[in-house]
DSSP file (Angstrom, degrees, kcal/mol; ACC not computed):
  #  RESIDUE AA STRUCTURE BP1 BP2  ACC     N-H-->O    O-->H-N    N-H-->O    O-->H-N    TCO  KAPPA ALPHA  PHI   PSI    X-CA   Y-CA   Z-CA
    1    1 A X              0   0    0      0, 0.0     2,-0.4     0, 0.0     0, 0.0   0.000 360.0 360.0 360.0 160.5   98.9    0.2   -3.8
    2    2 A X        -     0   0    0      0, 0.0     0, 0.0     0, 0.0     0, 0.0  -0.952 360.0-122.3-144.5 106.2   99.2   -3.5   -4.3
    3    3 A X        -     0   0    0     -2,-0.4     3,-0.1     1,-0.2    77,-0.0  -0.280  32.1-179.0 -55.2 132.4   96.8   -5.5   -6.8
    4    4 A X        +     0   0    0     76,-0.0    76,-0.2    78,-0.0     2,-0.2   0.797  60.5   1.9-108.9  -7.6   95.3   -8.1   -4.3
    5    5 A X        -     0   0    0     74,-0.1     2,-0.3     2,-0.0    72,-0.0  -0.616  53.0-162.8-130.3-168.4   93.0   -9.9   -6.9
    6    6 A X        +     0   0    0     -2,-0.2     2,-0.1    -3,-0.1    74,-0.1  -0.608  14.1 173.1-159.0 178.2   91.9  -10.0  -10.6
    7    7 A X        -     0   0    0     -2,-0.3     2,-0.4    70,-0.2    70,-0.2  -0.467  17.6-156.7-170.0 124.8   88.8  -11.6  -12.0
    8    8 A X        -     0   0    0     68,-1.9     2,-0.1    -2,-0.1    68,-0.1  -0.860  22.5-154.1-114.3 120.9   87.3  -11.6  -15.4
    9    9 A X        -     0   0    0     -2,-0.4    66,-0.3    66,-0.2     2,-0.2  -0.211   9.3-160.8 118.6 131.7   83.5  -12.4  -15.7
   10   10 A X  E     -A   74   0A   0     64,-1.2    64,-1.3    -2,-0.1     2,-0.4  -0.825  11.3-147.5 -98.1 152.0   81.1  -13.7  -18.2
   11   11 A X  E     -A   73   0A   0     -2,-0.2     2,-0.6    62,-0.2    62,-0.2  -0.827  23.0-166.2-127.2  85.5   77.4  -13.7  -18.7
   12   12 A X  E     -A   72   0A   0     60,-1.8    60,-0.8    -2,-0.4    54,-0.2  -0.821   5.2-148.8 -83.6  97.3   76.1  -16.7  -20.3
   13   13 A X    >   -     0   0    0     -2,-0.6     3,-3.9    58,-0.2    58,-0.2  -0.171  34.1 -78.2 -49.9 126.2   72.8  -17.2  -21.7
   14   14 A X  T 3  S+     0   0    0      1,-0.2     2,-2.0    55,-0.2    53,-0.2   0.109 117.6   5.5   9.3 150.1   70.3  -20.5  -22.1
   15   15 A X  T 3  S+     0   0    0     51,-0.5     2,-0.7    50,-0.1    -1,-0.2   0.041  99.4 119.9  76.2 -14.2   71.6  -22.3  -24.7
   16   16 A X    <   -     0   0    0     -3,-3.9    50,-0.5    -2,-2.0     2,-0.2  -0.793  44.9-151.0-118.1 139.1   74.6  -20.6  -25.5
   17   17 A X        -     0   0    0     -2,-0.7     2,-0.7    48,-0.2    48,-0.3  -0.255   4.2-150.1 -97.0 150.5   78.0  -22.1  -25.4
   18   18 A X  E     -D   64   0B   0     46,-2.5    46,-5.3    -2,-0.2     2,-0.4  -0.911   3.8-156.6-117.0 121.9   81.1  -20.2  -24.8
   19   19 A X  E     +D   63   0B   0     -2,-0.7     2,-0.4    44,-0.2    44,-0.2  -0.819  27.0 174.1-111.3 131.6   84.3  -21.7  -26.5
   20   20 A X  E     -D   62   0B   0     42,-2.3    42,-2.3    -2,-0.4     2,-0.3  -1.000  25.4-149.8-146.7 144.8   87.6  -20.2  -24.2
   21   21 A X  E     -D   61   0B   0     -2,-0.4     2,-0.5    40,-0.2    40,-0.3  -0.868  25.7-129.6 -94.9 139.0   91.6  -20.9  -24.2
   22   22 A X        -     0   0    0     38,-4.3    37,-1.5    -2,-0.3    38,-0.3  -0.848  14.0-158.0-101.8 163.1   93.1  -20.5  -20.9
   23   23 A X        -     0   0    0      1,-0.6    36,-0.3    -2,-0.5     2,-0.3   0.966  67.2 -20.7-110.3 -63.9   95.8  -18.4  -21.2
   24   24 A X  S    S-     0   0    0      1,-0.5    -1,-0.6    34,-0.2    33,-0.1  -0.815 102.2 -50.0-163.3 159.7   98.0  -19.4  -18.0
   25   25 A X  S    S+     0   0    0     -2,-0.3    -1,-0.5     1,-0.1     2,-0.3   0.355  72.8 133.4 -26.5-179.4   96.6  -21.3  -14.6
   26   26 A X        -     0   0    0     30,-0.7    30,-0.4    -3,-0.1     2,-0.3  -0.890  48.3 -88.7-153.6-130.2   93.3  -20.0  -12.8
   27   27 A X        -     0   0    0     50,-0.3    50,-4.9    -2,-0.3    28,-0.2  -0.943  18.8-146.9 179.5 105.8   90.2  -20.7  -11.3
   28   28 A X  E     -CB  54  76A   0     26,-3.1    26,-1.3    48,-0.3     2,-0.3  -0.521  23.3-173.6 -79.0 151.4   86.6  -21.0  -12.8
   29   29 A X  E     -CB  53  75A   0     46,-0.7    46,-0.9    24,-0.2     2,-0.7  -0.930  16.8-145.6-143.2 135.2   84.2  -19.9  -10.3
   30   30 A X  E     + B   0  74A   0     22,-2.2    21,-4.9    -2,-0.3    22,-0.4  -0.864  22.7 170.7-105.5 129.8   80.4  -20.1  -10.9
   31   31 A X        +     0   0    0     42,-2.8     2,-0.2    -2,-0.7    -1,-0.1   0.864  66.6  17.0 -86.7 -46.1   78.3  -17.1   -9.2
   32   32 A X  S    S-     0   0    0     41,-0.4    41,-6.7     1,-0.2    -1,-0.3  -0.966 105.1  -9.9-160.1 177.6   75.5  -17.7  -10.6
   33   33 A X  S    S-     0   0    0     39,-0.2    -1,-0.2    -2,-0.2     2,-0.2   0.361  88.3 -52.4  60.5 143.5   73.0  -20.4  -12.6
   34   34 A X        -     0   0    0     33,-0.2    33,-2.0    38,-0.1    15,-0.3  -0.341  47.9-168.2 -40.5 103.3   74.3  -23.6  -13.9
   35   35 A X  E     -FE  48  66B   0     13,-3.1    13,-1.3    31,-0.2     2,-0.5  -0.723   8.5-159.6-121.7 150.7   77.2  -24.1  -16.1
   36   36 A X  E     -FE  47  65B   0     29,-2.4    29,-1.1    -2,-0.2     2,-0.4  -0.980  19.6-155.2-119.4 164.5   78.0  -27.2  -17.7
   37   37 A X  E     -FE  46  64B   0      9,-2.6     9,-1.6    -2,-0.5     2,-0.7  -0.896  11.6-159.0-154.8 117.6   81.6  -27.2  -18.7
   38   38 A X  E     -FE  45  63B   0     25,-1.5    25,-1.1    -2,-0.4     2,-0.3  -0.805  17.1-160.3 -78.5  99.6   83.5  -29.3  -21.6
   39   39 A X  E >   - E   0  62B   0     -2,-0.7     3,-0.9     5,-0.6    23,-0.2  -0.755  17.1-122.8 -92.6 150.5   87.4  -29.7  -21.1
   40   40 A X  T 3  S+     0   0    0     21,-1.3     3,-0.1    -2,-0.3    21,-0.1  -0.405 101.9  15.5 -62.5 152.3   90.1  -30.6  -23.9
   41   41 A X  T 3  S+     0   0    0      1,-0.2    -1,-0.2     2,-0.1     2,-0.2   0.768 107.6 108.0  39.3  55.4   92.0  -33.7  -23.0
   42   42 A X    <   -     0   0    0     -3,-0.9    -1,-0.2     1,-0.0     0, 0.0  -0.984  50.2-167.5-142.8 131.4   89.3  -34.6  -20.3
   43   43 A X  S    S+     0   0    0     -2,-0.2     2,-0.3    -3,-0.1    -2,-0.1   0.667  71.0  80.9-102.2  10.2   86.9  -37.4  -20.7
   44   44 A X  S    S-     0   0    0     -5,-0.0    -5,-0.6    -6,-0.0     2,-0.2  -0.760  71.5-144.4 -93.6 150.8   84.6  -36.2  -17.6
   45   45 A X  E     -F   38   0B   0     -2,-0.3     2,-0.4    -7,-0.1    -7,-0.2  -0.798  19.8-137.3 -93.5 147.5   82.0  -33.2  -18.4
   46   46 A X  E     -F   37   0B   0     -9,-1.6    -9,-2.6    -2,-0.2     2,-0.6  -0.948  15.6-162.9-109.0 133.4   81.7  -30.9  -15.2
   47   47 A X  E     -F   36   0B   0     -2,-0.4     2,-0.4   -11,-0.2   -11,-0.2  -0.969  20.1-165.1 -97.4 116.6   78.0  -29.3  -13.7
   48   48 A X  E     -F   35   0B   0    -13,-1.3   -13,-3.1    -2,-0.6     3,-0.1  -0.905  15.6-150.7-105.5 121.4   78.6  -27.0  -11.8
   49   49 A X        -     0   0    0     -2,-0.4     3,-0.5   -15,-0.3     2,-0.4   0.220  41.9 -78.7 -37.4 153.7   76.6  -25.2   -9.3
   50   50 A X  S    S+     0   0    0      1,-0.3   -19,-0.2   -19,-0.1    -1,-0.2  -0.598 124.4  20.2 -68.7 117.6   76.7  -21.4   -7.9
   51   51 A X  S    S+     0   0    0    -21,-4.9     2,-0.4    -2,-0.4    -1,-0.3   0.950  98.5 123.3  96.1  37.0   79.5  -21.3   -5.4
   52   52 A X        -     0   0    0     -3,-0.5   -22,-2.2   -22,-0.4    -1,-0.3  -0.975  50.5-142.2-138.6 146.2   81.1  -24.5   -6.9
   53   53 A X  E     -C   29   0A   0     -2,-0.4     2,-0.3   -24,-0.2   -24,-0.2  -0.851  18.5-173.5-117.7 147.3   85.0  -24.3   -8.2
   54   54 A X  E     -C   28   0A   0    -26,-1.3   -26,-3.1    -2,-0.3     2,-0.9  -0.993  20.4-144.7-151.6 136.1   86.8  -25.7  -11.0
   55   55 A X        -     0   0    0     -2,-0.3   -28,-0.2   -28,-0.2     2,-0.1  -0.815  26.2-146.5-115.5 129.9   90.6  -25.2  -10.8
   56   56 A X        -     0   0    0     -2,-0.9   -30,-0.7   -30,-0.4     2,-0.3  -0.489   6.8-126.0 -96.3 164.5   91.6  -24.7  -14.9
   57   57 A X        -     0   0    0    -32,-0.2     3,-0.4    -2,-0.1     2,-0.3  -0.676  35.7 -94.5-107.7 156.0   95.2  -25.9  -16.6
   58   58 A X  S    S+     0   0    0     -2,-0.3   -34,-0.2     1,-0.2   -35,-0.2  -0.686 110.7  10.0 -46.2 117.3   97.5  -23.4  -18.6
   59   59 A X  S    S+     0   0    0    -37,-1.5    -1,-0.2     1,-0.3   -36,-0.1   0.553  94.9 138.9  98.0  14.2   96.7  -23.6  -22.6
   60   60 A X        -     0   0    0     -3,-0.4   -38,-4.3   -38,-0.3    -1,-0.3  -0.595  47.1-133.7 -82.1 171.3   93.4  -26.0  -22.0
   61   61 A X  E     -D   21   0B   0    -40,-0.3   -21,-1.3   -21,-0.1     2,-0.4  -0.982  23.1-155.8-134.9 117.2   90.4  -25.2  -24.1
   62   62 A X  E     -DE  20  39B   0    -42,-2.3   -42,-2.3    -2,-0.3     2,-0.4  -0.721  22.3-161.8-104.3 164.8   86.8  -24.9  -22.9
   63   63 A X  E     +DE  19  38B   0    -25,-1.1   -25,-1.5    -2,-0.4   -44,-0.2  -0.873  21.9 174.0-135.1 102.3   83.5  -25.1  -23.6
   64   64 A X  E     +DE  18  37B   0    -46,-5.3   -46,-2.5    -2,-0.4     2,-0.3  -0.704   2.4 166.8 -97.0 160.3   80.7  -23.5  -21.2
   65   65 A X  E     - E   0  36B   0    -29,-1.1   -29,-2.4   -48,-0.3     2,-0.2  -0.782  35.0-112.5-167.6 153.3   77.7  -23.2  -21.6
   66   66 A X  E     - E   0  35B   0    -50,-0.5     2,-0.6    -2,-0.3   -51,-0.5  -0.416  37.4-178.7 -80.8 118.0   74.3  -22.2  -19.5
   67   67 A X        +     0   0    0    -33,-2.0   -33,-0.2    -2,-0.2     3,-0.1  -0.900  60.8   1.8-137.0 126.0   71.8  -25.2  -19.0
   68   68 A X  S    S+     0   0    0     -2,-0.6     2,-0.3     1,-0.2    -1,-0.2   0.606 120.7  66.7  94.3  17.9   68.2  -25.5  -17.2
   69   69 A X  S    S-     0   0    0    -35,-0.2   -55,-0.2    -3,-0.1    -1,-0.2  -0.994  87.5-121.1-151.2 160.8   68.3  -21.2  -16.3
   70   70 A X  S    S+     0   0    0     -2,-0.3     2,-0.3     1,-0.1    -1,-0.1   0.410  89.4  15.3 -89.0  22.4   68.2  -18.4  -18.9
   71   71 A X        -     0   0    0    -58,-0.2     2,-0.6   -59,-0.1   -58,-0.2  -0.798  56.8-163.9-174.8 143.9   71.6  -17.1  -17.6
   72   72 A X  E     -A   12   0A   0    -60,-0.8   -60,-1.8    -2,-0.3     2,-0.6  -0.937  14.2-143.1-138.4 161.8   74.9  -17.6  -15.6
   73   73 A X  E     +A   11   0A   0    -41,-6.7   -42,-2.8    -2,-0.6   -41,-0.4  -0.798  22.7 172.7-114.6 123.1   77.3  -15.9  -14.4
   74   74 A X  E     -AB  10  30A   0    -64,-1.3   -64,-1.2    -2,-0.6     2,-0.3  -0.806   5.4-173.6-125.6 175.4   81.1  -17.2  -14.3
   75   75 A X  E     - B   0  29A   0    -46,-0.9   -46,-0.7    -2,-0.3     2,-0.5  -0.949  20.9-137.9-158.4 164.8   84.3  -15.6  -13.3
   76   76 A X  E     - B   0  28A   0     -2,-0.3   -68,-1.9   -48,-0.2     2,-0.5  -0.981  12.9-144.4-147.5 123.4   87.7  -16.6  -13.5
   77   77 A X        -     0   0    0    -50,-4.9     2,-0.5    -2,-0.5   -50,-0.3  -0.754  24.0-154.2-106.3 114.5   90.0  -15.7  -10.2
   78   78 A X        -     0   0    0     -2,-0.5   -52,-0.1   -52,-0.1     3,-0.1  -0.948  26.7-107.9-104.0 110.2   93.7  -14.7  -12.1
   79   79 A X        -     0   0    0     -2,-0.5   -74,-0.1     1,-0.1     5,-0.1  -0.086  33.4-116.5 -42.4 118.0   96.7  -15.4   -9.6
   80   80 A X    >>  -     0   0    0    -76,-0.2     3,-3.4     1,-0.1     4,-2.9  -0.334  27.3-107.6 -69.4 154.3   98.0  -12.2   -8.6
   81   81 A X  H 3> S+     0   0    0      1,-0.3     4,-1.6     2,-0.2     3,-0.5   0.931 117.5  67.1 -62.8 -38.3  101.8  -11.8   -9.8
   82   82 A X  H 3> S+     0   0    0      1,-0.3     4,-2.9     2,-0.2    -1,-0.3   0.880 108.7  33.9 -13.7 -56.2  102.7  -12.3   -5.9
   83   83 A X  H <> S+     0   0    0     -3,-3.4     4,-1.3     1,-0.2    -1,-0.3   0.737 110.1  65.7 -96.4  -7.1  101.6  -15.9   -5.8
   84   84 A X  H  X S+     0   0    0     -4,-2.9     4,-1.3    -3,-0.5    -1,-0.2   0.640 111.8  38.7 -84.0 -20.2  102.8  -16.2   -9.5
   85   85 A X  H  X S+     0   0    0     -4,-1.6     4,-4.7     2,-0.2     5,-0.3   0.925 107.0  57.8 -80.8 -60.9  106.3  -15.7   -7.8
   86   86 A X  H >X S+     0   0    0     -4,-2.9     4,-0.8     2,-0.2     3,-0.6   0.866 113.3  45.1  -1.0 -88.6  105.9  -17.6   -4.8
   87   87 A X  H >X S+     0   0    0     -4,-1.3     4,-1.0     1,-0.4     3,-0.8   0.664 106.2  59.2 -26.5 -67.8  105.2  -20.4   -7.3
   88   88 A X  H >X S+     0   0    0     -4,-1.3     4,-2.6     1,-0.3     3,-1.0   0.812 111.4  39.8 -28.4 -73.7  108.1  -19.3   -9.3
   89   89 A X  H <X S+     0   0    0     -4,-4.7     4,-1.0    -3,-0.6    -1,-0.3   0.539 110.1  58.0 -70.3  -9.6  110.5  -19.9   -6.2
   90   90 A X  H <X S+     0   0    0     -3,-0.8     4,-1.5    -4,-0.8    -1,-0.3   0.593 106.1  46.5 -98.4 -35.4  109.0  -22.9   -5.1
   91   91 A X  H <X S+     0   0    0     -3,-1.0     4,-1.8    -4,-1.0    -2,-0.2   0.939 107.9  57.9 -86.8 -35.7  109.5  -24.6   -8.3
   92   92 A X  H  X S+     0   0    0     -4,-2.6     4,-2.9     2,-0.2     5,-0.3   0.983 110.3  46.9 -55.0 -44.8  113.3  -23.4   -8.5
   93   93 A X  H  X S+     0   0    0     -4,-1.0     4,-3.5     1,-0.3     5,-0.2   0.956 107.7  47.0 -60.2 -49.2  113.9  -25.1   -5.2
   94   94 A X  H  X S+     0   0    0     -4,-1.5     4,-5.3     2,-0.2     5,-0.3   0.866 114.3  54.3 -47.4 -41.7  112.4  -28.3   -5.7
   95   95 A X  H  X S+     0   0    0     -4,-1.8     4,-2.3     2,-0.2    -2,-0.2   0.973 111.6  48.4 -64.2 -60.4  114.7  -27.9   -9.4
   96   96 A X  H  X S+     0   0    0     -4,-2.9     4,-1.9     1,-0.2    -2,-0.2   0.963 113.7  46.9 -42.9 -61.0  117.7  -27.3   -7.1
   97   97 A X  H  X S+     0   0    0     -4,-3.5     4,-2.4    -5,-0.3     5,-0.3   0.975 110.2  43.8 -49.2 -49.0  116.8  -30.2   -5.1
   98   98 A X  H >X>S+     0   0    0     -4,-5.3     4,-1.5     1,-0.2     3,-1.2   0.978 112.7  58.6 -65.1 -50.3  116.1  -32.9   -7.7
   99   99 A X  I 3X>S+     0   0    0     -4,-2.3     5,-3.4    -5,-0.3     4,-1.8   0.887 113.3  43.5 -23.6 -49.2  119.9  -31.3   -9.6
  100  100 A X  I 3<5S+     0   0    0     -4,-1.9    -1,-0.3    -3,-0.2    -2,-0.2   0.845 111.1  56.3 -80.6 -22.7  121.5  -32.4   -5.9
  101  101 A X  I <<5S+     0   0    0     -4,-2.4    -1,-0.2    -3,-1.2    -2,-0.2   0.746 109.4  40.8 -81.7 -11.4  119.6  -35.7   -5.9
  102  102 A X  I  <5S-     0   0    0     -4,-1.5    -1,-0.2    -5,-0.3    -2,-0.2   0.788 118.5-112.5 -85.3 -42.4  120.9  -36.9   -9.1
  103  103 A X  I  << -     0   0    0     -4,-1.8    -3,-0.2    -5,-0.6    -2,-0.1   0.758  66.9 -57.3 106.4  34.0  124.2  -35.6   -8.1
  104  104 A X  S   <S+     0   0    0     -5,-3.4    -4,-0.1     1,-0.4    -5,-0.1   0.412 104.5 129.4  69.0  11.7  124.4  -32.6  -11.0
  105  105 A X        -     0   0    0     -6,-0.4    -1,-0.4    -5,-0.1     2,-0.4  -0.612  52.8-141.5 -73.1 162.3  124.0  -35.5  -13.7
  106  106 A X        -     0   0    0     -3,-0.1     2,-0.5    -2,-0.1    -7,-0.0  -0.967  13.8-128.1-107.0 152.9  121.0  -34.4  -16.3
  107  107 A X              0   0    0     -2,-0.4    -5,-0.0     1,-0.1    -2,-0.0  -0.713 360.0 360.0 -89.1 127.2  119.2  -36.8  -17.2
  108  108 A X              0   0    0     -2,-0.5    -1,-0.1     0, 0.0     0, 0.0   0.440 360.0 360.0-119.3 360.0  118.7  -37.2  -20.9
């Protein structure tokens, strides 16, 4: 058996704001009702829709919260460790590359 997804889910009510760290990359997803959504070291505010996506940073700080419906539903889609390797190898190659384009200087 092979995890092929993760997700963790919230229930937010009218009025009430939800303060979150993100712990390492994802993906906000809204399911349902309205979110409006505050990011750290953003000056745009997001509304987002049911069925609408909002792709989150490592170590960012949010702020959610439910507006014009007495509840919403969010979820947060957590890269399975598969594509967290992928990633992984894809940034070592590009690291290999730029090393040979410099010509094994580092750059300080």
């Amino acid at each position: 058996m092979r995890e092929v997804s993760s997700s963790i889910a919230y229930e937010i009510h009218g009025g009430e704001t939800l303060p979150l760290k993100v712990a390492r990359s994802t993906k906000l997803v809204v399911r349902g009702g309205a979110v409006w959504v505050t990011r750290s070291d953003d000056t745009e505010d997001y509304w987002l829709q049911p069925g609408h996506t909002l792709r989150l940073r490592r170590g960012e700080r949010l702020w959610i919260s439910a507006e014009g419906t007495p509840r919403a539903t969010i979820a947060f889609s957590v890269p399975t460790r598969c594509d967290e390797r992928a990633l992984n190898w894809f940034a070592r190659v590009v690291e290999r590359w730029a090393a040979r384009m410099r010509g094994g200087w580092r750059t300080v």
